[in-house]
N, C-alpha and C positions, 0 to 999 in steps of 0.2 A: 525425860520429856513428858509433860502434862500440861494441866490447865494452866501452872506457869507462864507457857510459852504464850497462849492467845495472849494474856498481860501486856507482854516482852514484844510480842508485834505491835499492841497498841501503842506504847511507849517509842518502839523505835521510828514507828510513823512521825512523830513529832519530835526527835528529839535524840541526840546519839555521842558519845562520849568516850574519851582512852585516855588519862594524864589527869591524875590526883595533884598534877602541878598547878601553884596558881600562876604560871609564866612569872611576870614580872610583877603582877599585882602584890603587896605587900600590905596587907589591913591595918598592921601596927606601923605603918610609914606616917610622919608625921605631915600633916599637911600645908603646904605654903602658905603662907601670910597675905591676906585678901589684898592688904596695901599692894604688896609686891607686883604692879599687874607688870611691871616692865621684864618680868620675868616669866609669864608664861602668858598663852593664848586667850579668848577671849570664844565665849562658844561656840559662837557662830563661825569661826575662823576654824576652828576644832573640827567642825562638822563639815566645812567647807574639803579641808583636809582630806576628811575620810572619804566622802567622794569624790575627790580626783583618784581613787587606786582604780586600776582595771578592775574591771569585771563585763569581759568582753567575750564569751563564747557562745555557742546554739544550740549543742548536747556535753553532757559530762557521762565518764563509766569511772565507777568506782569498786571495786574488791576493796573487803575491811573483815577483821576481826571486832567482834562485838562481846561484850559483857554485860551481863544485866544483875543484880543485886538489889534485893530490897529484905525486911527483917524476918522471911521465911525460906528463903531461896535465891540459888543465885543460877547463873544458862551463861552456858559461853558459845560461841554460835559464828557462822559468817555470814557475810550479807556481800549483795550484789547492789548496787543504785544506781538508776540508769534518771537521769534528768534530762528532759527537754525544757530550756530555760523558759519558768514563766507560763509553761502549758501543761508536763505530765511528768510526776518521779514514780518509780516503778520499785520497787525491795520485793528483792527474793532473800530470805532465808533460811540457809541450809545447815542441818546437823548431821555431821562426818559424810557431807557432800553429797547428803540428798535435801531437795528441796522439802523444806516443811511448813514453808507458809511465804504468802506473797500480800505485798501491798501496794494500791494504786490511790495514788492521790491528783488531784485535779484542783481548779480554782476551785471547782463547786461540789464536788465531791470525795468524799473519804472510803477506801472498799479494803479487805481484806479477805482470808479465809488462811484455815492450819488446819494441816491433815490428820494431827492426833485425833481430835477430838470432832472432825468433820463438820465446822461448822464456820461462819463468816458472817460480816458486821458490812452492812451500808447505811450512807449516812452523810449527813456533814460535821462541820469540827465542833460542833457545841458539844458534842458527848466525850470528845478527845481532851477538849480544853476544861473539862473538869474534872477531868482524869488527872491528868495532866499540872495543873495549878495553875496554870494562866490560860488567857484568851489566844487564839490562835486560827490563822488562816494557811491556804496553801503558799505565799508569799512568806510569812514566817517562816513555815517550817524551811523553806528553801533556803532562808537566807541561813536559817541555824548548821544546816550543809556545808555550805558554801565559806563559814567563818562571817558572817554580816550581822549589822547590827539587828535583828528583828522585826525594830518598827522603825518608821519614816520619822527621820531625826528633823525633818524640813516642819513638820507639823507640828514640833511640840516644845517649849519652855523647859530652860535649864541654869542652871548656876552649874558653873565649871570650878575647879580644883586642880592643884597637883601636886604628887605626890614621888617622889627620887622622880623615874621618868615615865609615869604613867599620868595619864591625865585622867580624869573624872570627872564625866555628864550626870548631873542628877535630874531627873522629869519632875518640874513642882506645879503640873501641873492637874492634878488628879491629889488629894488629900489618901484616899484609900490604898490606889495603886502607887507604890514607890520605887519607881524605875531608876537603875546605874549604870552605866555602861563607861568601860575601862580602855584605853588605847595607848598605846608604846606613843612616846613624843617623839621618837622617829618616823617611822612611816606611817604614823594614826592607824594600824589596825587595829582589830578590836580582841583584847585581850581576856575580857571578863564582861558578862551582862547580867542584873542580877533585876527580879522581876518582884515586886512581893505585894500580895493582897490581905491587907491586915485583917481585915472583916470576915473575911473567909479562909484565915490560921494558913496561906497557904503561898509556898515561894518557892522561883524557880530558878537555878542559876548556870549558867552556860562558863565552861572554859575552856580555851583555845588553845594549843601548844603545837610545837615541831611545824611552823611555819614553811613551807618552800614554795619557791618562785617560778611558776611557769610561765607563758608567753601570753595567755590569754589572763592571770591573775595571779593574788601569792594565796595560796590553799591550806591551811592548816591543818596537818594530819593527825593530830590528834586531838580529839572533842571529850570532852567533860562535861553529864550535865548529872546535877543532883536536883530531887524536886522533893517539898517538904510537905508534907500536909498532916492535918490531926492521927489521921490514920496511919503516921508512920511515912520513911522517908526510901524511895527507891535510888537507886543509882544506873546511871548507862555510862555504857566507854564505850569510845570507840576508835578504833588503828585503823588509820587509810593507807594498804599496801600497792595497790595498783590504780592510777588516776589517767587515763585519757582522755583528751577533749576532742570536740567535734569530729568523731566518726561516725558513721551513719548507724545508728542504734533502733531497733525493731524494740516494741512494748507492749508484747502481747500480755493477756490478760483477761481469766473467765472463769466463774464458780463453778465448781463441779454443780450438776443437775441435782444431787441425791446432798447436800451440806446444806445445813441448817441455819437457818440466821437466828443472831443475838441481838439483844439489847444491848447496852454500855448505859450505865446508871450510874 
């Protein structure tokens, strides 16, 4: 445990992964014939789809095992994630079951701290999201939690695809940013999101796996995200072993008096 870990906290604030699987996504799947429309969706019907699934709760608790990976080091670690839908996520993470660093995310703000090295970052997500390789708010990160698509698919221009039984959103709406997002033609969720800013060498890409069905929505336990940048490419996993919803959950949360704040550059 080292400066590693501050990284691995940054990281898992935005972002958390378990399943080197691409689900159903297949890259070398050959893609259907644009004539063809009598044979698949239309985007807007795609999109419509993906918002009828629930996602209907008021707090989530999560126990996970985490893995973090990138071309110097790697931390296996667990995490606690306490969400209040829409207002505050909370990560503890702990190595061999003691706490070693906590993070509170808000709309508006970003806060951390890890006890190796006694120090902690506040802020908003502009120093995360360039960490990171994409733009990002606290409504992304939640939805990347939660298995959701990240951005509001109602706001933005797509050409649709399919491919065996995945369907394919491309965003043609930004020249720079090249956004995909992948969904089973079964129940439209979302199988794969891939994010990429050519301008700036740098792409982000989220996968889904081990889907199950609770009463308030279907939650994918295992996330996948890989993030690419000049600097080299990190990796997070992550395994959701214990998932409750709405039980009354406390979010405390406060820097030690004597810990040092950082920058993020």
């Amino acid at each position: 445990m080292n400066r590693f870990l501050t990284k691995a906290v940054v990281l898992f604030v935005v972002c958390f992964s378990s399943s080197l699987t691409l689900v159903s996504c297949k890259s070398k799947a050959a893609v259907v014939d644009v004539a063809k429309k009598e044979s698949r969706m239309s985007s807007k019907k795609i999109i419509e789809n993906y918002y009828s699934n629930k996602n209907e709760f008021s707090t989530l608790y999560i126990k996970a095992n985490a893995h973090f990976a990138n071309e110097k080091q790697t931390q296996n670690v667990t995490a606690e994630i306490k969400i209040k839908k829409d207002q505050q996520i909370l990560i503890s993470i702990r190595f061999l079951g003691i706490t070693m660093a906590k993070a509170s995310i808000t709309p508006t703000s970003v806060s951390y701290y890890e006890k190796i090295n006694g120090d902690y970052y506040e802020g908003d997500f502009s120093a995360l999201s360039q960490l990171l390789g994409t733009d990002l708010d606290f409504y992304k990160v939640q939805n990347m939690l939660l298995g959701r698509v990240i951005d509001d698919l109602k706001k933005g221009k797509y050409t649709e695809s399919l491919a065996g039984q995945v369907y394919r959103l491309d965003d043609t709406s930004d020249d720079n940013t090249k956004k995909s997002f992948y969904f089973d033609a079964d129940k439209f969720l979302v199988n794969k999101q891939e994010i990429t800013q050519t301008s700036e060498g740098r792409m982000i890409q989220v996968v889904y796996s081990n889907k199950k069905e609770f009463n308030e929505m279907i939650l994918p336990m295992a996330i996948n995200i890989d993030t690419y940048q000049k600097n080299g490419k990190t990796e997070i996993n992550l395994e959701y072993n214990t998932v409750t919803f709405n039980e009354e959950l406390s979010f405390p949360y406060s820097v030690p008096n004597d810990y040092k704040r950082i920058i993020i550059k």
